[in-house]
C-alpha positions as CSV (number, residue, x, y, z in Angstrom):
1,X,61.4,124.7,-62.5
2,X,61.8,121.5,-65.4
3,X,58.5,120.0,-63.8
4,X,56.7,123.4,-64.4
5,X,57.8,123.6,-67.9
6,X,56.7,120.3,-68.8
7,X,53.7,120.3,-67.2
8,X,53.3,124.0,-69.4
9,X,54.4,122.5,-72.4
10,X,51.8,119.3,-71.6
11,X,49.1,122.2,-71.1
12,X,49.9,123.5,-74.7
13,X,49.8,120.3,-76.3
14,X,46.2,118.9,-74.3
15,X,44.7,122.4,-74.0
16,X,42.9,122.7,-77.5
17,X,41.3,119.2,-77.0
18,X,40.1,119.4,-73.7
19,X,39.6,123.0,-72.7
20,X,40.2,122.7,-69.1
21,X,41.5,126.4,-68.9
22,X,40.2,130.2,-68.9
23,X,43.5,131.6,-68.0
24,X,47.0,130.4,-68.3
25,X,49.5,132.2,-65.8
26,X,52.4,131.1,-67.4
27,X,54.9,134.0,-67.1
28,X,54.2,133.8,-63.1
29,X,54.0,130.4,-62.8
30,X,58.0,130.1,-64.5
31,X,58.9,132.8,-61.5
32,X,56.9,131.0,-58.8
33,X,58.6,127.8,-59.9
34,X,61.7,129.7,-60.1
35,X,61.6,131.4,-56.4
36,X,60.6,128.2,-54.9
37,X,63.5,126.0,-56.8
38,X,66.1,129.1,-55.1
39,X,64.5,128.5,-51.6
40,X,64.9,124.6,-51.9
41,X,68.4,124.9,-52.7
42,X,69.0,127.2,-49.7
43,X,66.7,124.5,-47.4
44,X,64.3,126.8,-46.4
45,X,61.3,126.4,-48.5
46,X,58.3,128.2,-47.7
47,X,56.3,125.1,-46.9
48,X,55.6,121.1,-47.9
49,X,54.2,122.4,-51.1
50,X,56.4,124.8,-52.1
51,X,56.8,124.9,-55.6
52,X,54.0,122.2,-56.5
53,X,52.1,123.3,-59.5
54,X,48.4,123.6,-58.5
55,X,45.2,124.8,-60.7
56,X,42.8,127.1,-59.5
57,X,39.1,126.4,-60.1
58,X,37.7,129.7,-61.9
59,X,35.2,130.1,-58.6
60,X,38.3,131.5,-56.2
61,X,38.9,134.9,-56.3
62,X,42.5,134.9,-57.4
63,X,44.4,138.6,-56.7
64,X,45.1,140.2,-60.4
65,X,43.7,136.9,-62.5
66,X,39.6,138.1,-62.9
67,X,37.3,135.3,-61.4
68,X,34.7,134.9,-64.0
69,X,32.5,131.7,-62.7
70,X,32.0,130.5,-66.1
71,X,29.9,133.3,-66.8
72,X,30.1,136.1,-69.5
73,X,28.2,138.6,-67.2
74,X,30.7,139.1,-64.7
75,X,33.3,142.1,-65.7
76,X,36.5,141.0,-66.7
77,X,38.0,144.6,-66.3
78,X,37.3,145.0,-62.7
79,X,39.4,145.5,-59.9
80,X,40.8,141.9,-58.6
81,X,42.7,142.4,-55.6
82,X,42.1,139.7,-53.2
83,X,42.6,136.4,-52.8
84,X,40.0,133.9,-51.3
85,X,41.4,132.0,-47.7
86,X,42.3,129.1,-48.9
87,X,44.2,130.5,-52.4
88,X,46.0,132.8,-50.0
89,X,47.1,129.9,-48.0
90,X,48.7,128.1,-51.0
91,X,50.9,131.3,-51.7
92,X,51.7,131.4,-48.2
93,X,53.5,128.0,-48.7
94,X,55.1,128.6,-52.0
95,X,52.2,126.7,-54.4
96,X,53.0,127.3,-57.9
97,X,50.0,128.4,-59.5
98,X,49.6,127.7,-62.8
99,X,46.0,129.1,-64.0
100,X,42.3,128.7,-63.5
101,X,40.4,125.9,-65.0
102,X,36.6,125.9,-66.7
103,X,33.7,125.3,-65.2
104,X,29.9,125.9,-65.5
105,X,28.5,129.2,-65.4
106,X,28.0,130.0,-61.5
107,X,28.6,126.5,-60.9
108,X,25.2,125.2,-61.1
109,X,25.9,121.9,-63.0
110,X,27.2,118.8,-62.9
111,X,28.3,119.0,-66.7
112,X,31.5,120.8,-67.4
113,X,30.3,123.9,-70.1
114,X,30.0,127.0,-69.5
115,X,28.8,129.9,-71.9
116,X,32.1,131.6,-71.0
117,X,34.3,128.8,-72.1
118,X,32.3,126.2,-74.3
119,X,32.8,122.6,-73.5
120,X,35.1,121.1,-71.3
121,X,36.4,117.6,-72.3
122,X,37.7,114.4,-70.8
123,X,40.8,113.5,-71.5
124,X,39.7,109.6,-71.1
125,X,37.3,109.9,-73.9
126,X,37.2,113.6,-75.9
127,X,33.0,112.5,-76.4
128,X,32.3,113.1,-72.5
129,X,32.0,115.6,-69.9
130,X,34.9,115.3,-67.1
131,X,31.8,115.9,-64.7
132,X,31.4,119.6,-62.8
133,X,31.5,121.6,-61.6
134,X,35.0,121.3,-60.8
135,X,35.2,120.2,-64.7
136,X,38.7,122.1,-66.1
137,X,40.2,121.1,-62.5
138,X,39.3,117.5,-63.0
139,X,40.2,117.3,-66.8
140,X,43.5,118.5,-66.1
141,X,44.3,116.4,-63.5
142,X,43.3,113.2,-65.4
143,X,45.6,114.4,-67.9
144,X,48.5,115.1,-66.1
145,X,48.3,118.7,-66.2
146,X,49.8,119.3,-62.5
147,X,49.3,117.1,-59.2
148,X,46.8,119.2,-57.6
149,X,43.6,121.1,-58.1
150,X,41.9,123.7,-55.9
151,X,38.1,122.8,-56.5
152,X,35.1,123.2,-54.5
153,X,31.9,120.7,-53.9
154,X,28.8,121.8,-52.4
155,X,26.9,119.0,-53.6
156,X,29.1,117.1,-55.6
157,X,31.3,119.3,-57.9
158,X,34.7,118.0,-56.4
159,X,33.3,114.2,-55.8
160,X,31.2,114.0,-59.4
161,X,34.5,114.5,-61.7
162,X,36.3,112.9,-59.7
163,X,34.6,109.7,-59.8
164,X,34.0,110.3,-63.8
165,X,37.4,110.7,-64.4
166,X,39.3,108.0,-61.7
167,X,40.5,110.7,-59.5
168,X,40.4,110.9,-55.8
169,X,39.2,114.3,-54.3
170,X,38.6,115.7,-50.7
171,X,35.8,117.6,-49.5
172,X,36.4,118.8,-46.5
173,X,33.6,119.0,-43.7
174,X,31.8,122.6,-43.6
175,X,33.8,124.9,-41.1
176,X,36.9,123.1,-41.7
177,X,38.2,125.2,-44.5
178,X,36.8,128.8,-45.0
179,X,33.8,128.7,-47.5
180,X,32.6,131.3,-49.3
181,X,29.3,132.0,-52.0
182,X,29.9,132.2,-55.4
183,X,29.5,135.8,-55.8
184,X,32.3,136.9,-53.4
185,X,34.1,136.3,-50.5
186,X,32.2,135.5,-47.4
187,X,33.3,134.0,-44.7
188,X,31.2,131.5,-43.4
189,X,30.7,130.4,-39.1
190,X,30.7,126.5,-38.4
């Protein structure tokens, strides 16, 4: 529960300069944080990463928070009731969710802006991009805003910020973890 807090109250201070985040889930993320802390002290926790605060790149569908892509022509006030495979998977073992981060509209740069969400910073230099299109998921990691990100790389959006902001990132083979386009969930076959 404390590391969730602070790494809120870190959010609240960083936010305005880099702009890593389109929606902060900070009512559920104190409950998530709180269930999972109840479970650990029981010694049954849902899984090895229950209760590790994790950001969700604004590309996943995310049940009840919209999924926007970095665009303003997708509808906010739709309904969102599904999550996408591998978002699912991090509720099944108790990830603490704590928002969705920026990125560029549809995912189709290597910059981190978006007309949805205006600039995306670095928090090693406020003058450069953190890299896309996994931008708000890098930026916050480089600044300590939780120890994992949920991003995606089709062709370097997970590998690009990483390596402008001295993270390391995995992209998994194709198959390995359910992909999906960027318009909605679709499974794809290895």
């Amino acid at each position: 529960m404390e590391v969730t807090r602070t790494l809120l109250a870190r959010l609240d201070r960083l936010e305005p300069k880099l702009n890593a985040f389109v929606l902060v889930a900070r009512e559920s993320a104190l409950k998530e944080a709180q269930a999972a802390e109840a479970r650990w002290m029981k010694g049954a926790p849902m899984g090895l990463i229950d209760g590790v605060p994790i950001t969700i790149k604004d590309l996943f569908l995310t049940k009840e928070w919209p999924t926007l892509r970095g665009s303003t022509l997708v509808k906010r006030d739709q309904p969102w009731e599904e999550d996408a495979p591998p978002v699912a998977r991090l509720r099944e073992h108790g990830a603490v969710l704590l928002g969705k981060t920026t990125m560029p509209e549809f995912g189709w740069k290597a910059l981190g802006d978006s007309p949805l969400t205006g600039v995306t910073r670095s928090p090693w230099n406020l003058a450069h991009t953190p890299g896309g299109s996994s931008a708000g998921a890098a930026a916050a990691l480089a600044a300590g805003i939780g120890p994992l990100a949920l991003g995606t790389d089709g062709g370097g959006s997970i590998r690009i910020p990483c390596s402008f902001t001295g993270l390391a990132g995995l992209k998994p083979s194709f198959g390995r973890v359910a992909a999906y386009s960027a318009l909605g969930l679709r499974p794809r076959r290895p």
